[in-house]
Biotite code that builds the C-alpha atoms (Angstrom):
import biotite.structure as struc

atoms = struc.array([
    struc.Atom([0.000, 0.000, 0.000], chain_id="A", res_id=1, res_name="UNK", atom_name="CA", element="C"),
    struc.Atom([3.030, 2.031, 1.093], chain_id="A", res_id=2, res_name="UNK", atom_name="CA", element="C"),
    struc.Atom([4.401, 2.040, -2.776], chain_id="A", res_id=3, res_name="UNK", atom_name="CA", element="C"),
    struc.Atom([1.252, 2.928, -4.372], chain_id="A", res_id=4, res_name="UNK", atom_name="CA", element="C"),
    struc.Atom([0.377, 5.834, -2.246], chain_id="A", res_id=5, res_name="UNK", atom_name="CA", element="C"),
    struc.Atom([4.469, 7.045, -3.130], chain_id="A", res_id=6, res_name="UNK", atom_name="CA", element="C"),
    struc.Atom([3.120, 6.604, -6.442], chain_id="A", res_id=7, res_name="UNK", atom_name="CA", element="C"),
    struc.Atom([-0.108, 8.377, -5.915], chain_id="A", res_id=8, res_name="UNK", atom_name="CA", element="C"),
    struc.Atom([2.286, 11.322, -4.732], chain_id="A", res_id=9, res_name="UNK", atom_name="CA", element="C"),
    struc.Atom([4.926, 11.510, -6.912], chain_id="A", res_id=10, res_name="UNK", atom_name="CA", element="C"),
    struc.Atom([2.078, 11.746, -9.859], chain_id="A", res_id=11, res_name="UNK", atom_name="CA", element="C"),
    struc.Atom([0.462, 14.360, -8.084], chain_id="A", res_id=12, res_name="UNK", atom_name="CA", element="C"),
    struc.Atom([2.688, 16.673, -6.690], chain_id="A", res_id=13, res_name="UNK", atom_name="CA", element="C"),
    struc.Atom([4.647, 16.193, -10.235], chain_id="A", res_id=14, res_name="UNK", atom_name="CA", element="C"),
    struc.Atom([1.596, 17.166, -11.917], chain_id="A", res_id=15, res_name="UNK", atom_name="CA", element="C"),
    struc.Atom([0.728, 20.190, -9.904], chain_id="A", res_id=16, res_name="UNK", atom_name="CA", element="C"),
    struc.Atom([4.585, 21.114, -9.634], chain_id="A", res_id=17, res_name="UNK", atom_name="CA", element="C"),
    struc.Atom([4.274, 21.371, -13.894], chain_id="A", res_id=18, res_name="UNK", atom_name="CA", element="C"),
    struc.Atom([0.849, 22.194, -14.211], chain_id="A", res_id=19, res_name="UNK", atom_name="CA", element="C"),
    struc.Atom([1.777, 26.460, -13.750], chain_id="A", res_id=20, res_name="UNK", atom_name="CA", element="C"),
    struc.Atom([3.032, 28.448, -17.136], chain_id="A", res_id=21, res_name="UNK", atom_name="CA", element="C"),
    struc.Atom([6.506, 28.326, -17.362], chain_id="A", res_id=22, res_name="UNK", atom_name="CA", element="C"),
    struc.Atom([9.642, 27.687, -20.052], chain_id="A", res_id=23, res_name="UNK", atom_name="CA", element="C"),
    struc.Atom([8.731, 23.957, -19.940], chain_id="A", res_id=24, res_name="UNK", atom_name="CA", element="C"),
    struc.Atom([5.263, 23.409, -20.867], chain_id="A", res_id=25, res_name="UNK", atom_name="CA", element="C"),
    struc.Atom([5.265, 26.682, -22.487], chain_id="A", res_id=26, res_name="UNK", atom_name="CA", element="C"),
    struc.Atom([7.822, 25.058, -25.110], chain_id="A", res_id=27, res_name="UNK", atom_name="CA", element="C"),
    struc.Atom([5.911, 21.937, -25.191], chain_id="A", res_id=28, res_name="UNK", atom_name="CA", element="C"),
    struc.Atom([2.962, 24.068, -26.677], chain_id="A", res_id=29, res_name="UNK", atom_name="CA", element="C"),
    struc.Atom([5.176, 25.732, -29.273], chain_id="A", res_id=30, res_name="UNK", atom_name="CA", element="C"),
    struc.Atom([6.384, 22.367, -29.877], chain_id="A", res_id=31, res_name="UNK", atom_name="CA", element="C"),
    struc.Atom([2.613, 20.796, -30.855], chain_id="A", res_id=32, res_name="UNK", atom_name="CA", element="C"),
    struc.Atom([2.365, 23.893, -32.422], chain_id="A", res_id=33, res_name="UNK", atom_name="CA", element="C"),
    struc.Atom([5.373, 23.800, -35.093], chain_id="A", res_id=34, res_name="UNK", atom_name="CA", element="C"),
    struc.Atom([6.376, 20.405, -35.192], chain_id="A", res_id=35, res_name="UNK", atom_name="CA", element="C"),
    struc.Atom([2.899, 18.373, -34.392], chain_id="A", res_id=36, res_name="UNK", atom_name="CA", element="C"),
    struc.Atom([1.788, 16.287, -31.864], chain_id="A", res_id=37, res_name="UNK", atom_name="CA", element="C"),
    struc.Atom([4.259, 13.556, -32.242], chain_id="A", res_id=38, res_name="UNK", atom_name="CA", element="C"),
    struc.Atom([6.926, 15.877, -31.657], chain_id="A", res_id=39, res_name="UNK", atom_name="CA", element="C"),
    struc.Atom([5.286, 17.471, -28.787], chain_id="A", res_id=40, res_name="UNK", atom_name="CA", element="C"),
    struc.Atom([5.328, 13.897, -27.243], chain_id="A", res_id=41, res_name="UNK", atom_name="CA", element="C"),
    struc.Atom([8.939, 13.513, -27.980], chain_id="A", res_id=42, res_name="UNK", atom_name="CA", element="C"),
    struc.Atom([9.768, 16.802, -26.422], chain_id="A", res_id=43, res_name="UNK", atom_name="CA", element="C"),
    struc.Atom([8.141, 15.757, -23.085], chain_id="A", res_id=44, res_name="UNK", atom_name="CA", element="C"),
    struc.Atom([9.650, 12.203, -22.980], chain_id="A", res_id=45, res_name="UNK", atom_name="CA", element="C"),
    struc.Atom([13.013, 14.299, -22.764], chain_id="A", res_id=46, res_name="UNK", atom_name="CA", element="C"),
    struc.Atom([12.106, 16.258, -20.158], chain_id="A", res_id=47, res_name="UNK", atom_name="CA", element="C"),
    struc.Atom([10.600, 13.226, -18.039], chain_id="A", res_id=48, res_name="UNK", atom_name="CA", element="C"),
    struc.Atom([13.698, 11.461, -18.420], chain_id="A", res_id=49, res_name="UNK", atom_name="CA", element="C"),
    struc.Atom([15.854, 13.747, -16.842], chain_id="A", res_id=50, res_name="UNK", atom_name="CA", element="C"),
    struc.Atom([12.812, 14.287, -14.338], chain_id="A", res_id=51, res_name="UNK", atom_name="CA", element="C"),
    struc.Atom([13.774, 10.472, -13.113], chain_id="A", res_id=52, res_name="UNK", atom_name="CA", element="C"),
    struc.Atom([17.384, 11.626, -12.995], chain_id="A", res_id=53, res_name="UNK", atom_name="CA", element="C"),
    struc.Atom([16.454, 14.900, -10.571], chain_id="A", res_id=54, res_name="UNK", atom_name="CA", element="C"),
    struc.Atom([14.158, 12.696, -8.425], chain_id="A", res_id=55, res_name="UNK", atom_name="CA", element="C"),
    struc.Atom([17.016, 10.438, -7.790], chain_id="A", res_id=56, res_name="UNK", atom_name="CA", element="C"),
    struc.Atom([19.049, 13.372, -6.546], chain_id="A", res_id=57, res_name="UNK", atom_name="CA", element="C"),
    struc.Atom([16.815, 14.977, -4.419], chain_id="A", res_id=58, res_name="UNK", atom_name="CA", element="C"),
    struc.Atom([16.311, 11.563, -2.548], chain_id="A", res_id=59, res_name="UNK", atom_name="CA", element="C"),
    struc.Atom([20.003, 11.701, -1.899], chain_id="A", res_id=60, res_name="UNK", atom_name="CA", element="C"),
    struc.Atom([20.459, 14.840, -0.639], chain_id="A", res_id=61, res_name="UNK", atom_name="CA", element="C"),
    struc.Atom([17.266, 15.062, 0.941], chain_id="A", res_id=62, res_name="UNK", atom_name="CA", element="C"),
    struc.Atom([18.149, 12.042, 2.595], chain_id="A", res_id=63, res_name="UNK", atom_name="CA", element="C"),
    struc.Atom([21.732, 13.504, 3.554], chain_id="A", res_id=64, res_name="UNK", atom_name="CA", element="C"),
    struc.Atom([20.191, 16.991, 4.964], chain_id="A", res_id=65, res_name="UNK", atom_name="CA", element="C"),
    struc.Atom([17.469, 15.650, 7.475], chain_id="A", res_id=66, res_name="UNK", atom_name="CA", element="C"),
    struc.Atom([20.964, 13.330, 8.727], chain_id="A", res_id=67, res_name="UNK", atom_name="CA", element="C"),
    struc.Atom([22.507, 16.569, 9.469], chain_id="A", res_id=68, res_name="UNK", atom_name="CA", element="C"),
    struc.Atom([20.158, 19.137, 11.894], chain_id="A", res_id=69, res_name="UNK", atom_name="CA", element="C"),
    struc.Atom([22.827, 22.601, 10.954], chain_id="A", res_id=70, res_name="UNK", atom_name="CA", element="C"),
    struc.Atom([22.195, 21.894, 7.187], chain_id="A", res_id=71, res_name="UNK", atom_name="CA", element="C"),
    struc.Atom([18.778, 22.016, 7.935], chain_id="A", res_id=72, res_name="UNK", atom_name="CA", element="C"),
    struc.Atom([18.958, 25.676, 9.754], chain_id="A", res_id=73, res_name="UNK", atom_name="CA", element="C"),
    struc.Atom([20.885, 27.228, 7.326], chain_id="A", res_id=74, res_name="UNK", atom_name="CA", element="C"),
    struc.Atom([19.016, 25.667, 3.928], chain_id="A", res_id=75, res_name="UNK", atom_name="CA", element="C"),
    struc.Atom([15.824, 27.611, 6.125], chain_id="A", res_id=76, res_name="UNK", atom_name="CA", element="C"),
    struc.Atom([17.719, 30.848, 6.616], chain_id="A", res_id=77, res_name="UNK", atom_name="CA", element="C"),
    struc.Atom([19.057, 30.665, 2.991], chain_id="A", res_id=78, res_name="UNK", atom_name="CA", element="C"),
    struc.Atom([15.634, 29.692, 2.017], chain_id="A", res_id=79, res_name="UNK", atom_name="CA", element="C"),
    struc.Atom([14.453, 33.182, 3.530], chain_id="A", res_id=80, res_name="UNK", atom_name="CA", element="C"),
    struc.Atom([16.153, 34.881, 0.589], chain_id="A", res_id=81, res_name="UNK", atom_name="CA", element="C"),
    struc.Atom([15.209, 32.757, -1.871], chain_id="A", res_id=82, res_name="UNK", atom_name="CA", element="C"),
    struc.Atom([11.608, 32.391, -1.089], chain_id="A", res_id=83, res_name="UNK", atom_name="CA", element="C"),
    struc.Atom([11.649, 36.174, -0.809], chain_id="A", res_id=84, res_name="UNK", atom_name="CA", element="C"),
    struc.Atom([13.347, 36.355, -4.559], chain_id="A", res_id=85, res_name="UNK", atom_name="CA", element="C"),
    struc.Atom([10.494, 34.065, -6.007], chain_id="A", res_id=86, res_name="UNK", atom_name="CA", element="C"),
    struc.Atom([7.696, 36.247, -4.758], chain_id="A", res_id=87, res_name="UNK", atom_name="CA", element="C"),
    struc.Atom([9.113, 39.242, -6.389], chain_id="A", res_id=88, res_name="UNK", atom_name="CA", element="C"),
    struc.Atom([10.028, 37.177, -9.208], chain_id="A", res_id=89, res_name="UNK", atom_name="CA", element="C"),
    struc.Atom([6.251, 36.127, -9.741], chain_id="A", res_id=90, res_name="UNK", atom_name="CA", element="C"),
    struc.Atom([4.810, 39.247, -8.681], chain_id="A", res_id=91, res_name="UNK", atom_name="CA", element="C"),
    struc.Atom([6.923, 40.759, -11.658], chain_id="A", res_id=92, res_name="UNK", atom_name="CA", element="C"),
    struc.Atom([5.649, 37.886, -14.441], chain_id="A", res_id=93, res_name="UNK", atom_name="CA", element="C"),
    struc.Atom([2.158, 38.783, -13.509], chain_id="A", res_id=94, res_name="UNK", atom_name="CA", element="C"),
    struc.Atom([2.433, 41.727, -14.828], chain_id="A", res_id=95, res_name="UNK", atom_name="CA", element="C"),
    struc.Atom([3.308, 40.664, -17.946], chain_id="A", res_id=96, res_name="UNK", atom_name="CA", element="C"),
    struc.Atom([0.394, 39.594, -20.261], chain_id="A", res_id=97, res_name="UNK", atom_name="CA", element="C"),
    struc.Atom([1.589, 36.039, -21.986], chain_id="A", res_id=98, res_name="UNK", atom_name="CA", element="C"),
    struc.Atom([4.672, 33.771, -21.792], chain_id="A", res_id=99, res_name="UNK", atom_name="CA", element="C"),
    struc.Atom([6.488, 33.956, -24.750], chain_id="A", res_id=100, res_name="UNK", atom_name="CA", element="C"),
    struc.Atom([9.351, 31.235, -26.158], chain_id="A", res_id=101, res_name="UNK", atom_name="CA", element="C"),
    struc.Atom([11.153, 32.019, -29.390], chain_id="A", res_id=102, res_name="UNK", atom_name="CA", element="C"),
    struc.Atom([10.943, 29.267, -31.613], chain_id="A", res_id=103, res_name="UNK", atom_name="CA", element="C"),
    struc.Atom([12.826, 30.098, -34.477], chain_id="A", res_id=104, res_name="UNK", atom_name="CA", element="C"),
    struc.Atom([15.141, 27.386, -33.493], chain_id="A", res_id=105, res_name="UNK", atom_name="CA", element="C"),
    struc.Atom([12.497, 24.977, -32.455], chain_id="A", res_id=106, res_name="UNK", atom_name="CA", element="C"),
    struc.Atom([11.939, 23.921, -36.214], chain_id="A", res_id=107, res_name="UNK", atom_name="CA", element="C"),
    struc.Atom([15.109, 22.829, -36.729], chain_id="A", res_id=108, res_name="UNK", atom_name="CA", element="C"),
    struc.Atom([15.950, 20.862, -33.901], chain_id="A", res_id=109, res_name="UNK", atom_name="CA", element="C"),
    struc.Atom([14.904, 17.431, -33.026], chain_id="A", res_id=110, res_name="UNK", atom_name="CA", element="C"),
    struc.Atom([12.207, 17.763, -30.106], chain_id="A", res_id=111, res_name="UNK", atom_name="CA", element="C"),
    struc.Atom([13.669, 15.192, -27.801], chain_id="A", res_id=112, res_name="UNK", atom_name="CA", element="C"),
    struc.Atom([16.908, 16.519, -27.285], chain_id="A", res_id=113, res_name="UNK", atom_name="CA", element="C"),
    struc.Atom([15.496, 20.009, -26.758], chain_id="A", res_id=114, res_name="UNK", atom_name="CA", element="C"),
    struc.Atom([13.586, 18.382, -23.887], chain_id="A", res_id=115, res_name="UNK", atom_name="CA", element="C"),
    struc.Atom([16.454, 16.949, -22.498], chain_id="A", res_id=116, res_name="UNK", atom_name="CA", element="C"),
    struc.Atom([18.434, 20.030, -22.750], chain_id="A", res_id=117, res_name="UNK", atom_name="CA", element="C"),
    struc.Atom([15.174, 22.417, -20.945], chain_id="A", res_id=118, res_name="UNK", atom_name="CA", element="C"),
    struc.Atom([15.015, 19.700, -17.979], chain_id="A", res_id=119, res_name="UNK", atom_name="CA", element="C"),
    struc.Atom([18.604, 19.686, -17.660], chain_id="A", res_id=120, res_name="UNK", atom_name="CA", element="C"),
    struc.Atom([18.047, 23.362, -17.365], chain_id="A", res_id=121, res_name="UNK", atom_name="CA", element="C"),
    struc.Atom([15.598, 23.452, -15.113], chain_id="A", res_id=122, res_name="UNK", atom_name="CA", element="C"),
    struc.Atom([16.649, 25.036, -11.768], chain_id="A", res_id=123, res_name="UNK", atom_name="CA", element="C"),
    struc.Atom([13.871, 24.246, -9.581], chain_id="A", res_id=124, res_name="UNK", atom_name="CA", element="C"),
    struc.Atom([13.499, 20.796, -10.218], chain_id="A", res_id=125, res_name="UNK", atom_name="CA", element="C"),
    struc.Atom([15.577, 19.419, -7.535], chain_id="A", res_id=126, res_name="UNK", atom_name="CA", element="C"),
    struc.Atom([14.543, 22.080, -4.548], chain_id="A", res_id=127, res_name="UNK", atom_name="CA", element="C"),
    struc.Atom([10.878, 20.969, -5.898], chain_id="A", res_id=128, res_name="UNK", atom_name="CA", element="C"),
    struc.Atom([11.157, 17.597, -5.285], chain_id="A", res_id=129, res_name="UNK", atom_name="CA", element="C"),
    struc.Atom([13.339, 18.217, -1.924], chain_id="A", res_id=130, res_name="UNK", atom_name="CA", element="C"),
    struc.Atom([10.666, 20.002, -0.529], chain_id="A", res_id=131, res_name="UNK", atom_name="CA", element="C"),
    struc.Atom([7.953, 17.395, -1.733], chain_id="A", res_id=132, res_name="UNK", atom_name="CA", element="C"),
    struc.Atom([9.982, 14.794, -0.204], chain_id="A", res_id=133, res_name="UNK", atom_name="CA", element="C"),
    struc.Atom([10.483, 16.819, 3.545], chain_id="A", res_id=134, res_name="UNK", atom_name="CA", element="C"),
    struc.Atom([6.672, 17.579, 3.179], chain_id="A", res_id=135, res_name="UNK", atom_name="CA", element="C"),
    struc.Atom([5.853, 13.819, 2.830], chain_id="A", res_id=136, res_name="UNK", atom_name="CA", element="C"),
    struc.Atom([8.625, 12.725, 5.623], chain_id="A", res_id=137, res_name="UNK", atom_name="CA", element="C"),
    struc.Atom([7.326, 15.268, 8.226], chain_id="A", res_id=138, res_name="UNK", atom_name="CA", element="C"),
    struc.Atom([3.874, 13.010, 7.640], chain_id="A", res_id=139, res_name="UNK", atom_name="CA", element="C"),
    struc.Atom([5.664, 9.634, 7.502], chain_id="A", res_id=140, res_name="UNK", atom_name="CA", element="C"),
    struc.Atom([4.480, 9.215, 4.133], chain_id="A", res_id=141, res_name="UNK", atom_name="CA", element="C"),
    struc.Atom([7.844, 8.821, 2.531], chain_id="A", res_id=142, res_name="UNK", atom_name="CA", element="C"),
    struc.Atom([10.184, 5.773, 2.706], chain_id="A", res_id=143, res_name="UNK", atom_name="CA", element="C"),
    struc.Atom([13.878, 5.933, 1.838], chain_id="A", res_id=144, res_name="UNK", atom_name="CA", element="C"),
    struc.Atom([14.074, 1.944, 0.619], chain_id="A", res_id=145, res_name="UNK", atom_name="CA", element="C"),
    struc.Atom([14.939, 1.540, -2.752], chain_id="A", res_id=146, res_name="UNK", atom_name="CA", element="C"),
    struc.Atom([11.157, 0.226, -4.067], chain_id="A", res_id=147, res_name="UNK", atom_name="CA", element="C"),
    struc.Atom([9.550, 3.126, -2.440], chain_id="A", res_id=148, res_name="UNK", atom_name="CA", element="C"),
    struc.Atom([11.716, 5.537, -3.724], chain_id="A", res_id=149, res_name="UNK", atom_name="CA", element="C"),
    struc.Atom([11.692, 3.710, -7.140], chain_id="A", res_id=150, res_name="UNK", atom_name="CA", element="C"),
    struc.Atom([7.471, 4.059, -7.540], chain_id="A", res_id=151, res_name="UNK", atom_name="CA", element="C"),
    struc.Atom([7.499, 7.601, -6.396], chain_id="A", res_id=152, res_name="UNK", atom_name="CA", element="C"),
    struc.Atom([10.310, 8.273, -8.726], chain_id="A", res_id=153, res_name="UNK", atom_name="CA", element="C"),
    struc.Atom([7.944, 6.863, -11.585], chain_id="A", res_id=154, res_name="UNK", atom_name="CA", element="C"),
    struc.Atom([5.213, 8.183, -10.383], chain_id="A", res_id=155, res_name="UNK", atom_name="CA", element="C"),
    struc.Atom([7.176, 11.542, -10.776], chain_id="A", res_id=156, res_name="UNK", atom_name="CA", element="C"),
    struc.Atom([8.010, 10.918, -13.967], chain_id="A", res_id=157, res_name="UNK", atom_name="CA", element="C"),
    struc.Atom([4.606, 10.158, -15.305], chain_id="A", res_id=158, res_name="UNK", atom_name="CA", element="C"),
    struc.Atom([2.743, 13.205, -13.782], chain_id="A", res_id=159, res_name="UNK", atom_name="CA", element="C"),
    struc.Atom([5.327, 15.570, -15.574], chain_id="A", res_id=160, res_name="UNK", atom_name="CA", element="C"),
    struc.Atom([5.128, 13.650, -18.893], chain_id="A", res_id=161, res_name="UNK", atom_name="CA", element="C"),
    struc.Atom([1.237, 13.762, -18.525], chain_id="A", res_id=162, res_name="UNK", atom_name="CA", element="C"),
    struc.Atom([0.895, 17.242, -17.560], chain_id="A", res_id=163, res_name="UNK", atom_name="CA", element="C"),
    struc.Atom([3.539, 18.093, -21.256], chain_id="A", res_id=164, res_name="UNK", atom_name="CA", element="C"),
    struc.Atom([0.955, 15.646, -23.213], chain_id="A", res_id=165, res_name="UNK", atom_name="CA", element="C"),
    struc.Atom([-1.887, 17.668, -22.188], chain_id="A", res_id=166, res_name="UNK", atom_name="CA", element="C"),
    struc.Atom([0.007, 20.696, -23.244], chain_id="A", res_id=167, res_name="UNK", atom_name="CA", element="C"),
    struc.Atom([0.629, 19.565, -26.042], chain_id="A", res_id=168, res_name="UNK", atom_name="CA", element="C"),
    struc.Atom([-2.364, 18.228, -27.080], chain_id="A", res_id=169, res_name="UNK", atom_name="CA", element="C"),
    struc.Atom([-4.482, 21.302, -26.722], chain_id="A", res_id=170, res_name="UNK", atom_name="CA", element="C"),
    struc.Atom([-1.910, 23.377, -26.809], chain_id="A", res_id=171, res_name="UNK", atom_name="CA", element="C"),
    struc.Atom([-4.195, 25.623, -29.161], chain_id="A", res_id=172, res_name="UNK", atom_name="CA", element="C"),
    struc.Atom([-6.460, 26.211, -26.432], chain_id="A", res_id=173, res_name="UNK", atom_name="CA", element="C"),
    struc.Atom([-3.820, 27.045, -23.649], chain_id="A", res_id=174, res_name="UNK", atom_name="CA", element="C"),
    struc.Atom([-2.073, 29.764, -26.271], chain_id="A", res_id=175, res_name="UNK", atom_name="CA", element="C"),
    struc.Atom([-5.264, 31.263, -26.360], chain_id="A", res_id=176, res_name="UNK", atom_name="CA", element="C"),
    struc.Atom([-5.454, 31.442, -22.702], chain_id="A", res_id=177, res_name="UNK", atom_name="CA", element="C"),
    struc.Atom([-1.850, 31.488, -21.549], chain_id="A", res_id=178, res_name="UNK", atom_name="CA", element="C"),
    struc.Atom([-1.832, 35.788, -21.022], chain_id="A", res_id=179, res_name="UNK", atom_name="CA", element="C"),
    struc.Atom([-4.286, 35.387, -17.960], chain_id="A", res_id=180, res_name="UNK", atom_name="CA", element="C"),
    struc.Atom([-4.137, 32.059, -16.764], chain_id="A", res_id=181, res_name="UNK", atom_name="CA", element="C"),
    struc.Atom([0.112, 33.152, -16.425], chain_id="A", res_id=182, res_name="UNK", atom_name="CA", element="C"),
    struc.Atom([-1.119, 36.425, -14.303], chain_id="A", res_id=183, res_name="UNK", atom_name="CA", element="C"),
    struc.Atom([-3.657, 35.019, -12.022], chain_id="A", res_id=184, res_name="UNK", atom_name="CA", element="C"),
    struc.Atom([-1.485, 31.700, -11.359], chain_id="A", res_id=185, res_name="UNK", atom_name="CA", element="C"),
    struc.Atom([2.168, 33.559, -11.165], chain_id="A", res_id=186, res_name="UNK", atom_name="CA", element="C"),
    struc.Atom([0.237, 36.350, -8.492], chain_id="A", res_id=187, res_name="UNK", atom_name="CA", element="C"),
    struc.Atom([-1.264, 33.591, -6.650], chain_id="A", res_id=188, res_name="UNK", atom_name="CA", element="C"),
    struc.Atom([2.581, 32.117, -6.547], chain_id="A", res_id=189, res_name="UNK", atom_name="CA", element="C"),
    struc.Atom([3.639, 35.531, -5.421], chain_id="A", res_id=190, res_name="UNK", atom_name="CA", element="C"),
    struc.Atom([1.783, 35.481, -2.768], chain_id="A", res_id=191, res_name="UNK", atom_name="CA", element="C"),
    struc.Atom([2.346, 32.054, -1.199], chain_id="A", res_id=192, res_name="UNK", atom_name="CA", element="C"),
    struc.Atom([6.179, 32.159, -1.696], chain_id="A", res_id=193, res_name="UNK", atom_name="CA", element="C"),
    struc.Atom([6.327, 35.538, 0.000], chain_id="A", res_id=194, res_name="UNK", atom_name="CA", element="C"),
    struc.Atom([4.053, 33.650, 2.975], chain_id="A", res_id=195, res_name="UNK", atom_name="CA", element="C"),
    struc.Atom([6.813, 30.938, 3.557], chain_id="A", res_id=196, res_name="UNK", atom_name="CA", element="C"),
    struc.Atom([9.544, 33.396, 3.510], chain_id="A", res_id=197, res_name="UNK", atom_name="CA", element="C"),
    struc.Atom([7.457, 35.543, 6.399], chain_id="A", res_id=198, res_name="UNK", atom_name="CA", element="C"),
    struc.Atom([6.989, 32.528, 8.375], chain_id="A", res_id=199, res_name="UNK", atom_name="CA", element="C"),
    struc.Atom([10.223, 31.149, 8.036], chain_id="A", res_id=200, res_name="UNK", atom_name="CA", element="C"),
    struc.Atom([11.565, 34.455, 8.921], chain_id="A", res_id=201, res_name="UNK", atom_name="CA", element="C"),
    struc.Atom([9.241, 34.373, 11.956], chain_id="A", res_id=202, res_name="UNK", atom_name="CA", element="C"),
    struc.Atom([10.597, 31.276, 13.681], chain_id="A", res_id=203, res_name="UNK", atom_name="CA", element="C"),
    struc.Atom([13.794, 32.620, 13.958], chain_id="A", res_id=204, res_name="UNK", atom_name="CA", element="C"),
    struc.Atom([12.760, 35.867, 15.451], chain_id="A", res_id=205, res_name="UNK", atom_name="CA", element="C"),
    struc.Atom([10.406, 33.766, 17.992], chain_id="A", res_id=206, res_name="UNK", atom_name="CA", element="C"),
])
C-alpha cells in the first residue's frame, strides 16, 4: 500500500509542480504547435527522463540533509532569501500579459533533445522535489528503501510527462489562454512564496 500511495504522490505533486506556465510546458505548446503532436510527445519524454534523474538526486540529498540538523537551519535561513526572490520574481511575471518562447530554433531541432536540454536546465526541479519529499517525511508518508523511492520516482516521472501531453495536445487552447491564466497563477505564486519566507523568517525571530 506504502508504494502505491508514493506513487499516488509523486504523480500528483509532479503534476501540480508542472501544471503552472513556465519555459517547460510553455515550449511543449510551441512544440505541438510547429512540429505536431508527435513531436510534442517527444519533447516531453526528454524532459521526463531527466525528471527520473532529478528525483534520484533529491532523494540523496534530501536524505543527507534531514541526517545533518545545521544543514537544515541554514538551507531555512538561505531559504528566507530565496523564497523572498520568487515572490518578487512572480509578482513581476504577472504583470506581464503572456509567456512567450522564441521558436525560431524549435523547427530545426529534433524535439527530444530540446527536452532533455530544458530539464537539464531546469533550476527548480531538484529544490521541488526536496521540498515534496520533507513535506511527505514530516507526515511519515515517505520511505527511503529503494522500491519506495523507485514508484514515487515513476510516479514523478509520469505526472510531468502527462501534464507536457496535455500541453501539447491542446496546446491551441492554452495559447489562447496562456496571457491570464500566467497572471492570475504567477500572483497567486507571489503570494504564497512571500508567505513561507514571512513565516520562516518568523521562527527565527520567535
Amino acid at each position: 500500500m506504502t508504494i502505491i500511495l508514493l506513487f499516488f504522490f509523486g504523480f500528483i505533486f509532479s503534476f501540480i509542480g508542472s501544471i503552472t506556465p513556465s519555459m517547460l510546458n510553455m515550449t511543449a505548446i510551441k512544440v505541438s504547435l510547429d512540429k505536431g503532436r508527435k513531436a510534442a510527445n517527444n519533447y516531453a519524454l526528454g524532459v521526463s527522463i531527466i525528471v527520473f534523474i532529478q528525483v534520484v538526486v533529491a532523494v540523496i540529498l534530501t536524505k543527507y540533509i534531514l541526517n545533518n540538523p545545521t544543514i537544515i537551519e541554514t538551507l531555512e535561513k538561505f531559504g528566507i532569501v530565496i523564497f523572498s526572490f520568487l515572490s518578487y520574481y512572480f509578482y513581476r511575471e504577472s504583470k506581464k500579459r503572456k509567456v512567450n518562447i522564441n521558436t525560431e530554433k524549435l523547427k530545426k531541432e529534433n524535439a527530444f533533445l530540446t527536452g532533455v536540454i530544458l530539464s537539464v536546465l531546469n533550476m527548480f526541479a531538484i529544490p521541488f522535489y526536496s521540498g515534496t519529499i520533507v513535506t511527505l517525511d514530516i507526515f511519515k508518508l515517505f520511505n527511503y528503501d529503494f522500491i519506495p523511492v523507485l514508484f514515487f520516482t515513476l510516479g514523478s516521472v509520469i505526472g510531468t510527462f502527462y501534464i507536457l501531453f496535455l500541453y501539447g495536445k491542446f496546446a491551441k487552447i492554452i495559447q489562447q489562454k496562456t496571457g491570464k491564466l500566467t497572471k492570475d497563477i504567477n500572483l497567486v505564486l507571489s503570494i504564497l512564496t512571500g508567505f513561507v519566507a514571512i513565516f520562516t523568517l518568523l521562527k527565527f525571530v520567535f
